[in-house]
MIZAFI-126197 format. One record per residue (C-alpha): residue in three letters; x, z, y. Coordinates in steps of 0.02 Angstrom, whole numbers, plus 50000, padded with zeros to 5 digits. Layout:
N
ALAXZY ...
***
This chain:
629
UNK522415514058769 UNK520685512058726 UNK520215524258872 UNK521135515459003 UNK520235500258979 UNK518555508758979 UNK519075519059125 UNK519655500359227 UNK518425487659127 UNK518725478159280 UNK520315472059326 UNK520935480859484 UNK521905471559619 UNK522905488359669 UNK523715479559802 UNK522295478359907 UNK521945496559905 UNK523625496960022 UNK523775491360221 UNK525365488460318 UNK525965501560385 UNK525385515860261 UNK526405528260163 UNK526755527159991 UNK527595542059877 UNK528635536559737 UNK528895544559569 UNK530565556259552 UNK532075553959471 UNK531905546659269 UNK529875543159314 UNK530015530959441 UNK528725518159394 UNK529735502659399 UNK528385490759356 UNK527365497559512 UNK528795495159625 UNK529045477859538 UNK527385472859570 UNK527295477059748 UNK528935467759783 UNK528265449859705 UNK526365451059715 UNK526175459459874 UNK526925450460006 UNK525655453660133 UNK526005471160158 UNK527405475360256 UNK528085490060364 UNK527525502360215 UNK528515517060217 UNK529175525060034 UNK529365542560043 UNK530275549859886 UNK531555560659818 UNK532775557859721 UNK532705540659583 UNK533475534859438 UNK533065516459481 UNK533985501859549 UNK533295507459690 UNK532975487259742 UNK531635494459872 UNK533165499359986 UNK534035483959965 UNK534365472960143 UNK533205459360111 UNK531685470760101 UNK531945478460263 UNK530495471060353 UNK529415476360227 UNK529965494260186 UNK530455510660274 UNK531315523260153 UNK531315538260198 UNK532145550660045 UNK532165568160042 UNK533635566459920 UNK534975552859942 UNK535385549959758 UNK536295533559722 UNK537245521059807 UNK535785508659857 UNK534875523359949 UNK536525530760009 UNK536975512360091 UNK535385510860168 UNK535465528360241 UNK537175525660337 UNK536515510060407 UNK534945516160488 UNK533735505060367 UNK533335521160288 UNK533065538760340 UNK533405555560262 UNK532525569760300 UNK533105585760271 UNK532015600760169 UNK532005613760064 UNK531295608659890 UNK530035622059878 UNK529235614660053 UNK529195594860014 UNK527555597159933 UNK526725606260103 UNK527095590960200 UNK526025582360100 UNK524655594160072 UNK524685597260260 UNK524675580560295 UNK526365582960395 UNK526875567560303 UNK525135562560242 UNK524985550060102 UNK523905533360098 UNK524495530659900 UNK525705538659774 UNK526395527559651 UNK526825539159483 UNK527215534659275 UNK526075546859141 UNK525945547458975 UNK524565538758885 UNK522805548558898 UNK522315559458766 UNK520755559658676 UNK520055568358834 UNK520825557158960 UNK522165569059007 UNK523815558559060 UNK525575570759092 UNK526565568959207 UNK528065571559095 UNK529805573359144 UNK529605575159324 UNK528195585459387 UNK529205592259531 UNK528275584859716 UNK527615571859614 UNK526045584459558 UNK525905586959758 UNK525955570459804 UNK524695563459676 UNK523455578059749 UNK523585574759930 UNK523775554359920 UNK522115544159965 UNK522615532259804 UNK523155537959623 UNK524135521959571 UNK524955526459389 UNK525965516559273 UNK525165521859099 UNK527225522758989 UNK527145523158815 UNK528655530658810 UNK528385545858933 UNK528325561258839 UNK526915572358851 UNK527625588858922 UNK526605605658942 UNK526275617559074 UNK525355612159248 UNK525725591859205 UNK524015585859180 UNK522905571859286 UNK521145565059219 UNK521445546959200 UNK519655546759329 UNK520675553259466 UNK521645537259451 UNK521165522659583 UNK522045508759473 UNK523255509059343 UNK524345499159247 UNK525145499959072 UNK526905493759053 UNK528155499958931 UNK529785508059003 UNK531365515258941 UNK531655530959012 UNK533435531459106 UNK534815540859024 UNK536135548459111 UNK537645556259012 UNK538265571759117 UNK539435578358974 UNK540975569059051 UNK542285582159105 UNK544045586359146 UNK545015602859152 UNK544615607259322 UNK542765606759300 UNK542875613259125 UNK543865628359209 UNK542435630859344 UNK541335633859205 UNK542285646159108 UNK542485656359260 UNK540665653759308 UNK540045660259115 UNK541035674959167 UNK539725680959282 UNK538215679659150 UNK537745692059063 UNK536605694058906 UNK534905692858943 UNK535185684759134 UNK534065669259172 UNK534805653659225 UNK534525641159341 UNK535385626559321 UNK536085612359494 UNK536235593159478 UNK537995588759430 UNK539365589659307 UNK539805607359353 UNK538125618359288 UNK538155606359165 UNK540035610359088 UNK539375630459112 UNK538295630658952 UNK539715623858843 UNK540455642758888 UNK538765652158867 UNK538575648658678 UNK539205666558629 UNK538065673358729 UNK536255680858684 UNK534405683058754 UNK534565670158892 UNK533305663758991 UNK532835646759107 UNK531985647059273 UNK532825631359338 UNK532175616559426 UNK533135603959313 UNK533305604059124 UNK534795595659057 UNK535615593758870 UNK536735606558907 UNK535155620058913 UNK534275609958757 UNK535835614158678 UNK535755633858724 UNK533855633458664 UNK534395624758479 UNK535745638458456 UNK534565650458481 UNK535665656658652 UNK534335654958770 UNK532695666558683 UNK531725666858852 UNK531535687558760 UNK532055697658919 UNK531295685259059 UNK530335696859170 UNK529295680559247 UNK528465669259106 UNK529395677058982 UNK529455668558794 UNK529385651558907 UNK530755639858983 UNK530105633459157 UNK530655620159244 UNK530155606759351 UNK530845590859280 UNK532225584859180 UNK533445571359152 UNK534685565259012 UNK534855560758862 UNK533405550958742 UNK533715569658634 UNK533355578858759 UNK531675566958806 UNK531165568958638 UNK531305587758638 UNK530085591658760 UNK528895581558722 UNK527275590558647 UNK528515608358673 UNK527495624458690 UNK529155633558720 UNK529485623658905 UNK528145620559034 UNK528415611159175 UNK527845616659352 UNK527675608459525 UNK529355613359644 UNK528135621559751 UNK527985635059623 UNK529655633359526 UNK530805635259680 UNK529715647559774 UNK531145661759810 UNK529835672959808 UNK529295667059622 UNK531285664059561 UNK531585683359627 UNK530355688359505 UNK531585685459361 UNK532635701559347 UNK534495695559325 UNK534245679859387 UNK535785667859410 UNK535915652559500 UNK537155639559483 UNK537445625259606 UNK538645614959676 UNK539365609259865 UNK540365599459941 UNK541405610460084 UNK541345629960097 UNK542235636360245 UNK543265653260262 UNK541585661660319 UNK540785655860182 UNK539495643360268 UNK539135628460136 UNK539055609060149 UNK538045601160026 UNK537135585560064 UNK538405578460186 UNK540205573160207 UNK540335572060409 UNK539205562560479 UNK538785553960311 UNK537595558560236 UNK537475562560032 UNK536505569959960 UNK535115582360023 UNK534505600660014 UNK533565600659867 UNK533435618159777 UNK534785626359831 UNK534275637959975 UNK532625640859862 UNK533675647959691 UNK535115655959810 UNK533715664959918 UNK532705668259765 UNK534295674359665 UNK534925686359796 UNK533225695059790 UNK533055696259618 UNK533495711959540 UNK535425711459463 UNK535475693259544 UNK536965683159553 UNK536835666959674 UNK538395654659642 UNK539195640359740 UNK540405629659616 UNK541435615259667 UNK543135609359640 UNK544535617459760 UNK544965597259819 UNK544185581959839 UNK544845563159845 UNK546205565059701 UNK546855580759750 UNK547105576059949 UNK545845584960020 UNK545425602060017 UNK543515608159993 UNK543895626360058 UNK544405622460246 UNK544685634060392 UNK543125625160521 UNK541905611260454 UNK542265592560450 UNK541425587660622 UNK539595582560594 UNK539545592660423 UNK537995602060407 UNK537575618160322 UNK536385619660197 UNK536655637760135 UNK537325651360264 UNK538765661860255 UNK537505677160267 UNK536685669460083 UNK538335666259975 UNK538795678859880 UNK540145668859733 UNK541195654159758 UNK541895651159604 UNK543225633259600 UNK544495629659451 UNK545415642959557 UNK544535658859515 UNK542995668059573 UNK542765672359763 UNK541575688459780 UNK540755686259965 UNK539365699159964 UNK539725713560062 UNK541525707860146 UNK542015704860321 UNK542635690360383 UNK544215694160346 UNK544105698860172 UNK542975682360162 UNK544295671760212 UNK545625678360099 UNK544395679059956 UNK544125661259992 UNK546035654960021 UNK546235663859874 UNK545295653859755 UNK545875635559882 UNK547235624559787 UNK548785631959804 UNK549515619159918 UNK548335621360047 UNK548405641060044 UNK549805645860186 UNK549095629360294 UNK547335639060297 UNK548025655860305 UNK549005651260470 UNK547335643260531 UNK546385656060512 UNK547935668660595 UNK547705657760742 UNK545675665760762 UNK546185682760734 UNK545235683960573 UNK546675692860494 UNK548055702860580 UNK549845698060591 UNK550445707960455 UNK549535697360333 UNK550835684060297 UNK550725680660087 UNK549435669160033 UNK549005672859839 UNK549905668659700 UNK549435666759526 UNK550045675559341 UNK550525659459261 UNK550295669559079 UNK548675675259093 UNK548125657459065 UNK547085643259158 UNK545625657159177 UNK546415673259265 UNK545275685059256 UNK544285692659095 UNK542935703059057 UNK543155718658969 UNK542335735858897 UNK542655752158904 UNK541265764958836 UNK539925752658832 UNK540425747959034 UNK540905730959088 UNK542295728259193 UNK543545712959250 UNK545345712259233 UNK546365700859358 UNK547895697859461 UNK548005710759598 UNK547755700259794 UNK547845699859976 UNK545835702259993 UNK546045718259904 UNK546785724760037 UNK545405737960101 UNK544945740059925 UNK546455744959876 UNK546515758260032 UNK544945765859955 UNK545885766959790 UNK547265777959860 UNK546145789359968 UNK545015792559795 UNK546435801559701 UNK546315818059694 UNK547965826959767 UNK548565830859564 UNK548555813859543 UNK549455810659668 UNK550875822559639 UNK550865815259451 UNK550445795159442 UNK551675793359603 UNK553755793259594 UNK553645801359794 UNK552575809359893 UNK551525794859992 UNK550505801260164 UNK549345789160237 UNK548925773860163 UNK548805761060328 UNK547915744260304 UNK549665739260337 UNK550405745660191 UNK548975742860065 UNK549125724460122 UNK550955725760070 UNK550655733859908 UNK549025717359859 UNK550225704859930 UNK551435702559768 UNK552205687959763 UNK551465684959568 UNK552915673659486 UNK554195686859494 UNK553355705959513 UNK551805708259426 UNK550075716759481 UNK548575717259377 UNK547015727759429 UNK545475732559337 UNK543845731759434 UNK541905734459413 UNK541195720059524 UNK539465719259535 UNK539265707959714 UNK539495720259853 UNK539805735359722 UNK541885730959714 UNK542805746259654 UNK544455746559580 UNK544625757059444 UNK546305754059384 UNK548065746459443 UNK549665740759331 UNK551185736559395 UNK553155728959356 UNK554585726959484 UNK555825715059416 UNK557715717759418 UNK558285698859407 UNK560035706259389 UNK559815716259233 UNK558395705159186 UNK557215721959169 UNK555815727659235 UNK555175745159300 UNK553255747659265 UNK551925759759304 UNK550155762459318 UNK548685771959388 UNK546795776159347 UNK545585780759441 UNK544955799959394 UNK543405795659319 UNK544035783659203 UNK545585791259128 UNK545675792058954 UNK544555776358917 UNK546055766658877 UNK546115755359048 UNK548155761259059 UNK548465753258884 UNK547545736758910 UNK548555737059070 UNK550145739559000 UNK549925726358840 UNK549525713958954 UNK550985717259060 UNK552035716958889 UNK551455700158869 UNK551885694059017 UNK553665701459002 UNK554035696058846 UNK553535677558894 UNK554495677959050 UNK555985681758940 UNK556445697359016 UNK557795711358906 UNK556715727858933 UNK555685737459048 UNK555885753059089 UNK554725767559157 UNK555105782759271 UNK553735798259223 UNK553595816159283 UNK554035825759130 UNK552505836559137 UNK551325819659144 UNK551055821458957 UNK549555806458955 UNK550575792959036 UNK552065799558926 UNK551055795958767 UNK550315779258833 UNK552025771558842 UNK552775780058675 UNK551445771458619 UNK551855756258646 UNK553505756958592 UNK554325765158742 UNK555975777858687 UNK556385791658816 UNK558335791958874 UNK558925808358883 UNK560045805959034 UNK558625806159162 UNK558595814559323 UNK557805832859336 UNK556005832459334 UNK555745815359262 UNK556045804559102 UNK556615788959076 UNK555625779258959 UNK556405761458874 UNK555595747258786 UNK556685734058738 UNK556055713858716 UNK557105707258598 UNK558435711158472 UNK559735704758615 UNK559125717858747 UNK560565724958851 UNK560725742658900 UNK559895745459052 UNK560825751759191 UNK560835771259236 UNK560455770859419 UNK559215758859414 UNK557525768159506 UNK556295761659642 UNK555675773959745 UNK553945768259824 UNK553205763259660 UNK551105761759665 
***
C-alpha cells in the first residue's frame, strides 16, 4: 500500500468532495464498497437528498432502509434483494427500467450524470494500476463519467484481466479497508429445476458459446453440459457452475468466433473458489456491459446460446421478467441484449427457462393474458425456446396458434385444458382442437432425446397437438408409393382437421412418438411410430412411417424399440402389425425385432406377432384397424 499513501500523503476528507443533492453510483453486486457506504452513513450527516444510482448489490443494502429516507434517493436499475425490493414498492425508492448494454450511456451522456462513483479495487500494482475485479460491468462507465473517483482499496479483491484497470491518480480519495467478498451458493436444486436443465443441455451443441442468466436455473444447466466438448463463454455473469466447465476442460473457448481462446464476461459472483480462480487469469477477461451485452458484439459468436430465466410467458410468447403485477422484481438486465444478440448470431439459440408454476405449485407461469400491470421485457417476436420442467417449446417460426399449443404443451398438466379453453374463447385455435397434451410416462422425467443418424442430429419425442400443420406437411411429402405401401387404406386429403386428430393421442393409453430435425424455425418431421391399444386383448397394433429421404437410416427401428419398451412396461401380452406383403423393408424391420408372421392373414397383407411375455395369449383373428398413420 505503499503507493496509496504516497498517492494521498494527506489525509482526504472525501466527504466534502460531495453536496446535497448530487448523484452517487455505487459498486455492483459482490464489489459494493461497504466501508464507503458505512462511512457516508455515520460521518456524513450533512449531506442529505443524495441520490444512489446502482444496479444490482450483494450488501445489506442499509442505504434503503426507512430511517435513511431523508437522506437518500435509490434509484436501482436492478431490484436485487429484499431491502431494495421493500423500498421500491413503497415509493422510497425508484426503479428504472434498461437494457444492460445502455446503463453505461446514461452516464456517459450525462442522461443520469454523476457527481461521484463510489467503487472497491484491488490493491495498485507496482505501476499504480488498481482492477476493478469481479464486477467491471457499469461500474467501468460510471468511474469514467463521475466528477469524483472515490475507491475502497480491498485486499481481498482479486485482480482480474481484460479492460479492469484504473491509475490509482485518477482517484479523488480513497480508502483501504479489508472486506470479505460475499458468497452466494446457487447449487441448491430440486427436480424441477434440475429437469429444466437437462432439457435446456439438450439444445447445446459442441462447440456453441454460452451465456449464462442470474438464477438457479442456468446455473443447474452446466451440471448437464459436462459430456460435452469445445464450449465457449460470452456471458455477462460467471458463476461456479462455468468454473466447473473450464476445470473439466468442457468449455476450450477453441471454436469461439469472437475472442476466441478467451472466456469474457462482465462480472461474477459465488463462491470464495470461484474468486480465487480468476484472479491473475489470462484465460477470462472481464469487459464493461457496454461491450459484453452489445447484441451486435454477442451476435458475433457463431452458435451462440443464451440462457435466462422469467417469471410469466404468455401463449404468444411475450415474457415477464422483472415484475410480478404491479410489483416490481427484479429488472431488465441482459436479457433483451443476449436474446437479441443470440437470434442474430449464426446457428443461435435464445432460451427462456422457468418453472411451469409458481407459489408451491398454485400458480401457473404459462397463462393465457398477463397478470394486470405485468410488463414485458422480451417480445413474443424475440423468443424463440421456452423450455420448463415440462419439455421444450420451439416458438420461432409458428403462428399463434401453434405458439399457444407449443406453450400449453410444456404448462403443468393441471392447468393445460383451463388454458386451452381460454385461449378457444380468442379464436386462437379452432373448435376441433379439443385434447390438450399428454405425456409418455416411460420415456422418463426428460421426454425428448437427441439422436444420430449418419452423422445428423435429430430429436425423438412424444407426438402433440402443435404438430398439427407439421404433421400435414408430413403426409403431403410422401411420394404416392409410399403411400400405397406404409398405409393399411388409401387416405385422400389430409385436412388440418384430421392431422389434428391423428397429433392429439391421448398418450397414457395409444402411443405416438415422432422423430424430428428442429433447428428453431427449420421443424421437419422425419419420422412417425405408432401403437393402438386393444385393452380387451391387452395387445397392441403398431406401425410406422419415414420420410423418403431418410429410409434406411434406421429411424423405423429406434422407433419401434422404444415403442417395445413402452409396451412391455405397460404390461401389455403382444403387439401385432398389419404389412403389405410386398413391403419387404418394413417386413424385415419387425422380424427383426422379434416379430413372427401368422399365416392366416388376409390377401395382400401379413400379419406379424411379437409376444411380451411367456404368458402372452393368442391374439385374436379379426383384430385390424383400418385408418392406421
Amino acid at each position: 500500500m505503499s503507493l496509496v499513501k504516497h498517492q494521498f500523503d494527506r489525509k482526504v476528507d472525501w466527504h466534502s468532495l460531495l453536496d446535497s443533492g448530487n448523484r452517487v453510483f455505487i459498486g455492483s453486486y459482490a464489489a459494493v464498497p461497504n466501508a464507503l457506504i458505512d462511512s457516508l452513513i455515520e460521518d456524513a450527516k450533512g449531506l442529505n437528498d443524495i441520490e444512489l444510482t446502482h444496479m444490482g448489490t450483494l450488501s445489506d443494502d442499509k442505504w434503503a432502509l426507512p430511517e435513511y429516507a431523508s437522506r437518500f434517493k435509490v434509484n436501482t436499475f436492478f431490484i436485487h434483494g429484499d431491502t431494495v425490493r421493500q423500498a421500491v414498492d413503497e415509493g422510497r425508492a425508484d426503479y428504472t427500467p434498461c437494457f444492460l448494454s445502455e446503463v453505461s450511456g446514461l452516464f456517459t451522456s450525462d442522461t443520469l450524470p454523476l457527481d461521484a462513483a463510489l467503487i472497491m479495487v484491488s490493491p495498485p500494482d507496482e505501476l499504480g494500476y488498481c482492477s476493478l475485479g469481479v464486477s467491471v460491468d457499469v461500474v467501468m462507465s460510471a468511474a469514467r463519467a463521475a466528477k469524483h473517483i472515490i475507491a475502497q482499496v480491498n485486499p481481498s479483491m482479486p485482480r482480474t484481466c481484460g479492460q479492469t484497470f484504473l491509475h490509482i491518480s485518477e482517484f479523488s480519495a480513497c480508502i483501504e479497508a479489508e472486506q470479505p467478498l460475499p458468497e452466494v451458493d446457487m447449487s441448491e436444486t430440486s427436480k424441477i429445476v434440475d429437469r429444466i436443465g437437462q432439457y435446456t443441455a439438450i439444445l447445446i451443441d459442441d462447440g456453441a458459446t454460452l451465456q449464462l442468466g442470474i438464477g438457479k436455473i442456468p446455473d443447474a444447466v452446466t451440471r448437464y453440459l459436462y459430456q460435452h466438448k469445445n464450449l465457449g463463454i460470452h456471458s455477462e455473469l460467471l458463476c461456479d457452475g462455468l468454473v466447473d466447465l473450464i476445470k473439466r476442460g468442457v468449455v476450450t473457448n477453441r471454436y469461439k468466433t469472437f475472442h476466441p481462446g478467451k472466456t469474457v464476461v462482465s462480472f461474477c459472483f459465488g463462491s470464495k473458489n470461484l474468486y480465487d480462480f480468476v484472479d491473475i487469469n489470462p484465460h477470462v477477461e472481464f469487459y464493461p456491459s457496454g461491450y459484453v451485452n452489445k447484441p451486435a458484439n454477442i451476435a458475433k459468436n457463431d452458435n451462440m446460446v443464451s440462457i435466462n430465466s422469467a417469471l410469466q410467458v404468455d401463449l404468444s410468447g411475450q415474457v415477464v421478467a422483472d415484475s410480478i403485477g404491479y410489483d416490481f422484481y427484479s429488472g431488465i438486465g441482459g436479457q433483451v441484449d443476449f436474446v437479441t444478440g443470440a437470434s442474430k448470431s449464426k446457428n443461435g439459440r435464445p432460451i427462456i427457462a422457468l418453472p411451469s408454476t409458481a407459489k408451491n405449485g398454485e400458480v401457473s407461469r404459462i397463462v393465457a393474458t398477463l397478470s394486470e400491470g405485468s410488463g414485458v421485457v422480451t417480445s413474443r417476436g424475440n423468443v424463440h425456446y421456452v423450455i420448463t420442467e415440462f419439455g421444450i417449446a420451439s416458438l420461432q417460426g409458428k403462428s399463434v396458434r401453434e405458439r399457444a399449443l407449443e406453450l400449453i404443451r410444456v404448462a403443468h398438466p393441471k392447468f393445460r385444458d383451463e388454458l386451452l379453453a381460454k385461449i378457444r374463447e380468442k379464436y386462437w385455435v379452432p373448435d376441433y382442437q379439443t385434447r390438450t397434451p399428454t405425456d409418455i410416462p416411460e420415456l422418463g422425467e426428460v421426454q425428448i432425446s437427441r439422436i444420430q443418424f449418419q452423422d445428423q442430429q435429430f430429436y425423438m419425442r412424444p407426438l402433440n397437438p402443435s404438430d398439427e400443420r407439421r404433421l400435414q406437411e408430413f403426409f403431403y411429402s410422401h411420394t404416392k408409393e409410399t403411400i400405397r405401401m406404409r398405409y393399411n387404406f388409401t387416405p385422400g386429403q389430409m385436412t388440418r382437421e384430421k392431422s389434428c386428430d391423428l397429433v392429439s393421442v391421448d398418450q397414457s393409453k395409444d402411443v405416438a412418438l415422432t422423430i424430428v430435425q428442429d433447428d428453431g424455425s427449420k421443424v421437419r418431421i422425419e419420422a412417425v411410430g405408432r401403437y393402438y391399444l386393444y385393452e380387451q386383448q391387452n395387445s397392441c397394433e403398431v406401425a410406422f412411417v419415414t420420410r423418403e429421404t431418410n429410409q434406411g437410416k434406421g429411424m423405423a427401428s429406434r422407433l419401434l424399440r422404444a415403442m417395445i419398451d413402452i409396451a412391455e412396461k405397460r404390461g401389455l401380452t403382444s403387439m401385432f402389425a398389419l404389412v403389405k406383403n410386398n413391403n419387404l423393408p418394413m417386413i424385415s424391420v419387425f422380424e427383426q425385432f422379434g416379430f413372427v408372421r401368422k399365416f392366416d392373414s388376409e390377401p395382400g397383407e401379413i400379419e406379424l406377432v411379437k409376444r411380451l411375455n411367456l404368458d402372452a395369449v393368442e391374439l385374436a383373428p379379426d383384430i385390424k384397424n383400418g385408418g392406421l398413420l
